[in-house]
Chimera marker file (.cmm) of the C-alpha trace (Angstrom):
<marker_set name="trace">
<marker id="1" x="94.317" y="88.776" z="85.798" r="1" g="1" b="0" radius="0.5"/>
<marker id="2" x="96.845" y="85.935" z="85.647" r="1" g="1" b="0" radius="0.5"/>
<marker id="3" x="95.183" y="83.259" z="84.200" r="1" g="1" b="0" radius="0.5"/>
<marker id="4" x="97.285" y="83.109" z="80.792" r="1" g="1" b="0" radius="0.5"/>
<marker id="5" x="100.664" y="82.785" z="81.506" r="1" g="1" b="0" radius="0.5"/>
<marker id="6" x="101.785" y="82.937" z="78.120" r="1" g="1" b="0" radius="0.5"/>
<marker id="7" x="100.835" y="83.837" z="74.324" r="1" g="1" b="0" radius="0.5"/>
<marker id="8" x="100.733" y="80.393" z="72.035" r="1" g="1" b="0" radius="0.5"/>
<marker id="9" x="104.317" y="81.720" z="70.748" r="1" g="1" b="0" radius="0.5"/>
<marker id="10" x="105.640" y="81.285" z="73.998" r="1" g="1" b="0" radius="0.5"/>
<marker id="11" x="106.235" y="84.917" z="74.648" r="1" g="1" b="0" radius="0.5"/>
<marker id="12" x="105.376" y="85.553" z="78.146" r="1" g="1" b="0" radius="0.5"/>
<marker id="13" x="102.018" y="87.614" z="78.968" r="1" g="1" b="0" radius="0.5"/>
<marker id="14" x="103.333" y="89.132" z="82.020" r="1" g="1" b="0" radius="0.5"/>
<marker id="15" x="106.133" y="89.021" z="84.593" r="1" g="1" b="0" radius="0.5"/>
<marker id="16" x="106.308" y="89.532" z="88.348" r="1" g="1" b="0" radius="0.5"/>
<marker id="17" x="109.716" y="90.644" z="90.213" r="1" g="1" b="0" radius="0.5"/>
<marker id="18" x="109.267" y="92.015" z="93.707" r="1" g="1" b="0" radius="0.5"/>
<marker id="19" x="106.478" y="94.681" z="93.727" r="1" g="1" b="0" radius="0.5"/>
<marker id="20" x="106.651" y="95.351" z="89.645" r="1" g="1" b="0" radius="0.5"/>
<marker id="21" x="104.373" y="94.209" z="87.243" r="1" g="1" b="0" radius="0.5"/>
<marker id="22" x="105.306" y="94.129" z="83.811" r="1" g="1" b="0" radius="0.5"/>
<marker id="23" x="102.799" y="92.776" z="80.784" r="1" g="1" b="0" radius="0.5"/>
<marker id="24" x="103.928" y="92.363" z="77.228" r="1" g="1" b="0" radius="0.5"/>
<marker id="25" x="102.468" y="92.069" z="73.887" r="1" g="1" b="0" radius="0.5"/>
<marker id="26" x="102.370" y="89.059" z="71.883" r="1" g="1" b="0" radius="0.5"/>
<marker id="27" x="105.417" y="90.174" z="69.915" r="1" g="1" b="0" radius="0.5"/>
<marker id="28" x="107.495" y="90.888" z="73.595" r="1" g="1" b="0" radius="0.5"/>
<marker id="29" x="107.735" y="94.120" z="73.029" r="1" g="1" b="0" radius="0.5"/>
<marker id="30" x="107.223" y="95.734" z="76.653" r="1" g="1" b="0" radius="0.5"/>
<marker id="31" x="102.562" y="97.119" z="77.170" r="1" g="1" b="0" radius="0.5"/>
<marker id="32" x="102.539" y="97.988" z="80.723" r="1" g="1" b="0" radius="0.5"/>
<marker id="33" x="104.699" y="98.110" z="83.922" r="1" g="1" b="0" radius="0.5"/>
<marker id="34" x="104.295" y="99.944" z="87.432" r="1" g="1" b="0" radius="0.5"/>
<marker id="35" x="104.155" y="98.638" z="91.463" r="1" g="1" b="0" radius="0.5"/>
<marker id="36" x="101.971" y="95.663" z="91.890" r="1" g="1" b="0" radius="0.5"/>
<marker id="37" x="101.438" y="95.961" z="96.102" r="1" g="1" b="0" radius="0.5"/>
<marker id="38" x="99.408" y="93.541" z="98.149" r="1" g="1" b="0" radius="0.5"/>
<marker id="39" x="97.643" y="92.138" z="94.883" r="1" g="1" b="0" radius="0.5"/>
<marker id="40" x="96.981" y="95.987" z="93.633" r="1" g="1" b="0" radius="0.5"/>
<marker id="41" x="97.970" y="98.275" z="90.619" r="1" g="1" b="0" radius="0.5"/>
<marker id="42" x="99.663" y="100.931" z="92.944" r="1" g="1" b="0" radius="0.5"/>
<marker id="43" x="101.746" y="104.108" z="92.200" r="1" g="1" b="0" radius="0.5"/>
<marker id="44" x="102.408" y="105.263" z="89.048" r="1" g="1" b="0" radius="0.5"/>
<marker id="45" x="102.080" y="103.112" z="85.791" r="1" g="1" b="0" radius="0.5"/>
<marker id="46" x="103.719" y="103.232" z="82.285" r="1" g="1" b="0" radius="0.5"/>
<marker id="47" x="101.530" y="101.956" z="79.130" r="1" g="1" b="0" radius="0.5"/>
<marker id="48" x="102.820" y="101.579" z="75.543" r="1" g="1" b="0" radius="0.5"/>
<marker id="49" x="101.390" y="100.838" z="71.995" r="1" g="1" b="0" radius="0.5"/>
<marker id="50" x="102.651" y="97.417" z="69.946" r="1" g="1" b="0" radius="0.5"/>
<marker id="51" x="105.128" y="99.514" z="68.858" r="1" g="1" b="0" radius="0.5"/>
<marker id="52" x="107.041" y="100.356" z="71.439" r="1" g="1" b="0" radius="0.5"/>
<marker id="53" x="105.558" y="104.339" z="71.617" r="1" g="1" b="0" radius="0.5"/>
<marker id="54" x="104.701" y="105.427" z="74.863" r="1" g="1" b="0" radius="0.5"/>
<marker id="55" x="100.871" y="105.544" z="74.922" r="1" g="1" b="0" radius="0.5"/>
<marker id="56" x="100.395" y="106.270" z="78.753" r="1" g="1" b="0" radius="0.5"/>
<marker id="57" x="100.845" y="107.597" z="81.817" r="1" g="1" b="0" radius="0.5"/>
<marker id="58" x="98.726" y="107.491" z="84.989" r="1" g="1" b="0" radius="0.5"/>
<marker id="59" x="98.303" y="107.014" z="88.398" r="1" g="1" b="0" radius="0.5"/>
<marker id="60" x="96.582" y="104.037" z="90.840" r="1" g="1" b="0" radius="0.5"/>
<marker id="61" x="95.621" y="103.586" z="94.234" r="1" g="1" b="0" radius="0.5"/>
<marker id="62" x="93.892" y="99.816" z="94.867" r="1" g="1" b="0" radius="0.5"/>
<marker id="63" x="93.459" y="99.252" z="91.007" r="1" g="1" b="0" radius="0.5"/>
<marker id="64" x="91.517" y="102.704" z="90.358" r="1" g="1" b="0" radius="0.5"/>
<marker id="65" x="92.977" y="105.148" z="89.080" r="1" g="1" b="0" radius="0.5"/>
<marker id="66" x="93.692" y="108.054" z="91.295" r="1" g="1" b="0" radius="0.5"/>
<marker id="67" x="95.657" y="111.084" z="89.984" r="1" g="1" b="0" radius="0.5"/>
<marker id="68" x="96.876" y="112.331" z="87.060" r="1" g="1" b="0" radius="0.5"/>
<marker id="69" x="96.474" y="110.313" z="83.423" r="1" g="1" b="0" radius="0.5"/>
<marker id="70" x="98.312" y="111.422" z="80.707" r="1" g="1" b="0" radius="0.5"/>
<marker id="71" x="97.362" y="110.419" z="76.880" r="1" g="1" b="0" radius="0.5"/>
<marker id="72" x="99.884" y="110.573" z="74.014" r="1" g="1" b="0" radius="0.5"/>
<marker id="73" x="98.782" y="110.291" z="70.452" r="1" g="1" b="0" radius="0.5"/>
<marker id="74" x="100.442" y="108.257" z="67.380" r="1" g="1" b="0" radius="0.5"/>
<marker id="75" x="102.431" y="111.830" z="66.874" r="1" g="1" b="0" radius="0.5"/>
<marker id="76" x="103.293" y="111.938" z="70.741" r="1" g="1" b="0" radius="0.5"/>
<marker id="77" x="101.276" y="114.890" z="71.422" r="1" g="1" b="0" radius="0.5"/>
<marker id="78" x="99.121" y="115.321" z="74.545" r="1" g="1" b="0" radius="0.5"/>
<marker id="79" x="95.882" y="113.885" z="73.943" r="1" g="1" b="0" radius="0.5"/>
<marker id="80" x="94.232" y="114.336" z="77.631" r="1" g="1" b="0" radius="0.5"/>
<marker id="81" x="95.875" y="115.118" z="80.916" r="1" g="1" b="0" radius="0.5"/>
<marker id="82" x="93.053" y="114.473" z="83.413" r="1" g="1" b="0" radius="0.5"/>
<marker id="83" x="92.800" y="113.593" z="87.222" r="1" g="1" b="0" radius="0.5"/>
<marker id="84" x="90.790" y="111.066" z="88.808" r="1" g="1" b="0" radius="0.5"/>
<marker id="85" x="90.556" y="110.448" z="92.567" r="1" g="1" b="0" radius="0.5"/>
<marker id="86" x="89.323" y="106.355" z="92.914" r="1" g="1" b="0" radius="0.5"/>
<marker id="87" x="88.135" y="105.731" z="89.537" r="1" g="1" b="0" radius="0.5"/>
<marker id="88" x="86.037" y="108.939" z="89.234" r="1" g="1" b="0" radius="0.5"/>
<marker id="89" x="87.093" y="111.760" z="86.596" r="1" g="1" b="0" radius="0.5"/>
<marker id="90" x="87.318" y="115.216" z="88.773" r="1" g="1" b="0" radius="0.5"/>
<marker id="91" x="85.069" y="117.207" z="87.144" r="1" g="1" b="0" radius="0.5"/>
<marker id="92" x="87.238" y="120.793" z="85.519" r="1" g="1" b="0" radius="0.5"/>
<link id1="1" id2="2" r="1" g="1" b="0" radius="0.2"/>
<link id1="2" id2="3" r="1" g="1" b="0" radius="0.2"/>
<link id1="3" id2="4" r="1" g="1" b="0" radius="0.2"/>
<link id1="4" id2="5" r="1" g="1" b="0" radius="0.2"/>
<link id1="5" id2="6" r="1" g="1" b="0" radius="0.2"/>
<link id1="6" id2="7" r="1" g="1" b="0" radius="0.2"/>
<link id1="7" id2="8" r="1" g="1" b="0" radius="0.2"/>
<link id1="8" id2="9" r="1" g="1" b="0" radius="0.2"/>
<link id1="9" id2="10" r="1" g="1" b="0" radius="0.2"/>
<link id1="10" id2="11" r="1" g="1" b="0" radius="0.2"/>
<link id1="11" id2="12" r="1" g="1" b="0" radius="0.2"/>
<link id1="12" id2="13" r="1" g="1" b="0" radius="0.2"/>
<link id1="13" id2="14" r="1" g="1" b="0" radius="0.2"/>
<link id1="14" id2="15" r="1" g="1" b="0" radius="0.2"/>
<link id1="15" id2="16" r="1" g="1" b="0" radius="0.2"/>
<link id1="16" id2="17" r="1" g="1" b="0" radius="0.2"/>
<link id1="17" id2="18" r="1" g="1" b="0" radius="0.2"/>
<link id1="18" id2="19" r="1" g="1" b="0" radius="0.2"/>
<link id1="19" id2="20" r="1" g="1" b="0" radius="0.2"/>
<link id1="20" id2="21" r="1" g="1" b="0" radius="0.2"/>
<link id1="21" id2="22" r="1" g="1" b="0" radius="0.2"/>
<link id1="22" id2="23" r="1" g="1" b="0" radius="0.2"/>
<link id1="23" id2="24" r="1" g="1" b="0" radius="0.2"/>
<link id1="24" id2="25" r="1" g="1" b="0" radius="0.2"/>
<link id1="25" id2="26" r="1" g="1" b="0" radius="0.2"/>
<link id1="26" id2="27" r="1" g="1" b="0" radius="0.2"/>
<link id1="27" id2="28" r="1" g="1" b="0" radius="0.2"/>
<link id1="28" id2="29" r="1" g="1" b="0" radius="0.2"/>
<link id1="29" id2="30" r="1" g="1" b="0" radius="0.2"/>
<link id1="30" id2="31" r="1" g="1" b="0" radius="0.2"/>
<link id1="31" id2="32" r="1" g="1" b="0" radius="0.2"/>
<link id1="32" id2="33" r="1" g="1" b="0" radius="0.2"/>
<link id1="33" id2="34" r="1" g="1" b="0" radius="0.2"/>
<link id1="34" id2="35" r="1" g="1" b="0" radius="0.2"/>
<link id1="35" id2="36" r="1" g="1" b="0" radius="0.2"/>
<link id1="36" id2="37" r="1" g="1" b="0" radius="0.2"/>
<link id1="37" id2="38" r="1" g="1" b="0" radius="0.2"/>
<link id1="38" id2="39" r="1" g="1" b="0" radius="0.2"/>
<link id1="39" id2="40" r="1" g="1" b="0" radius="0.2"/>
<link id1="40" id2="41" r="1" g="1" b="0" radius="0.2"/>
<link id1="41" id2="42" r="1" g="1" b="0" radius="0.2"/>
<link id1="42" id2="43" r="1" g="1" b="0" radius="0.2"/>
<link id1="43" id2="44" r="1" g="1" b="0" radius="0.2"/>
<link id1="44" id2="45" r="1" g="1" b="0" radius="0.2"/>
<link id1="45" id2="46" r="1" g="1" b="0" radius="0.2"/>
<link id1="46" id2="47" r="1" g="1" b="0" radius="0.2"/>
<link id1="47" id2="48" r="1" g="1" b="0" radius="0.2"/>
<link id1="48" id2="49" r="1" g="1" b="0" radius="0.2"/>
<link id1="49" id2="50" r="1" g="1" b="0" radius="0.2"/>
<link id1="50" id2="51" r="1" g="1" b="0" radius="0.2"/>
<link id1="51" id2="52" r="1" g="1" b="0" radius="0.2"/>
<link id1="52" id2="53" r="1" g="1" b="0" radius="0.2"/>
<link id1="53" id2="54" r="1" g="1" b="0" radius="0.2"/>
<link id1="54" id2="55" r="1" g="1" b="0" radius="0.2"/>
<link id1="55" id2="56" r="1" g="1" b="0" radius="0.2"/>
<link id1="56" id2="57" r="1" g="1" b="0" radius="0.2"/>
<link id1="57" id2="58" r="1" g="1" b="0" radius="0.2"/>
<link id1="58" id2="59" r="1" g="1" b="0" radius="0.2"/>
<link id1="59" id2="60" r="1" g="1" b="0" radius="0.2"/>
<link id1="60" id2="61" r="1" g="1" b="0" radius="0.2"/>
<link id1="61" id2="62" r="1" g="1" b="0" radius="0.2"/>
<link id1="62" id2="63" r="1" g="1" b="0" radius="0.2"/>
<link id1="63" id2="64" r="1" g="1" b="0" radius="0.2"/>
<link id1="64" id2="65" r="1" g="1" b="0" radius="0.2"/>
<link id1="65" id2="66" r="1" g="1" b="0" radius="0.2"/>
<link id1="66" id2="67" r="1" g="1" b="0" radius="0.2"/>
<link id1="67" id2="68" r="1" g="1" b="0" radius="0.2"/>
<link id1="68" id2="69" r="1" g="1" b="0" radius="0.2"/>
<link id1="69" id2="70" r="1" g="1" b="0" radius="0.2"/>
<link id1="70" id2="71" r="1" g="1" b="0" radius="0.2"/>
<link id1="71" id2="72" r="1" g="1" b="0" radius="0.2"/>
<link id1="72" id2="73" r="1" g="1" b="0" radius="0.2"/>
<link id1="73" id2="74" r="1" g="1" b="0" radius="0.2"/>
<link id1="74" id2="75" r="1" g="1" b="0" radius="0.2"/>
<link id1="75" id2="76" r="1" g="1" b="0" radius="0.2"/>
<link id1="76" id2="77" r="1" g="1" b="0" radius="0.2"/>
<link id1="77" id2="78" r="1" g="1" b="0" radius="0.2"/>
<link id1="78" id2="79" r="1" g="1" b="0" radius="0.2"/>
<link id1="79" id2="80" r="1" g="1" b="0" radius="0.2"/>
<link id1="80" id2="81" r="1" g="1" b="0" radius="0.2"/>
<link id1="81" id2="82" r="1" g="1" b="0" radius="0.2"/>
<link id1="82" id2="83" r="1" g="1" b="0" radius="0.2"/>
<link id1="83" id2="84" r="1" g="1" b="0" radius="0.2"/>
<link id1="84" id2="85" r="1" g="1" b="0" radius="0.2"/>
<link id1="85" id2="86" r="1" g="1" b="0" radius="0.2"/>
<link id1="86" id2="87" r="1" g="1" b="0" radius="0.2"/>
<link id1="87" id2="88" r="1" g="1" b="0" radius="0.2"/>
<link id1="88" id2="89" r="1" g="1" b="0" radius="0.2"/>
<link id1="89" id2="90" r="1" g="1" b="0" radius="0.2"/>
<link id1="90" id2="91" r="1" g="1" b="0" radius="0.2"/>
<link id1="91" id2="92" r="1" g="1" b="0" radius="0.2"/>
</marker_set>
């Protein structure tokens, strides 16, 4: 997971304060951030497009997701709101 520190333009891949993780895109704009615990994705997590549109939402416990995922399309609409409990889709 870290094993490129950063892109060949020097722009950072990711960043690690206290218990956030953030990851950025080649150009720096800002591709993912949420609680990083005890070597885990935890809590709830943030994901954007290259352009800076939010993309994402969703939950993880231990690196699986586990609760409610929210998809936005290119025109910000909802394109699936689903819940998982440890990586597994629950079923509607």
């Amino acid at each position: 997971m870290f094993d490129k520190k950063h892109y060949t333009n020097g722009q950072k891949v990711y960043e690690l304060t206290e218990d956030t993780l953030t990851y950025f895109y080649k150009n720096g704009n800002l591709k993912a951030t949420g609680p990083f615990i005890n070597e885990f994705m935890e809590s709830e997590w943030t994901f954007y497009r290259e352009s800076g549109q939010l993309w994402q939402v969703g939950n993880f416990e231990h690196n699986l997701k586990h609760g409610r995922f929210i998809r936005y399309n290119k025109k910000d609409e909802v394109e699936y709101d689903e819940t998982f409990v440890r990586g597994k889709l629950v079923k509607k």
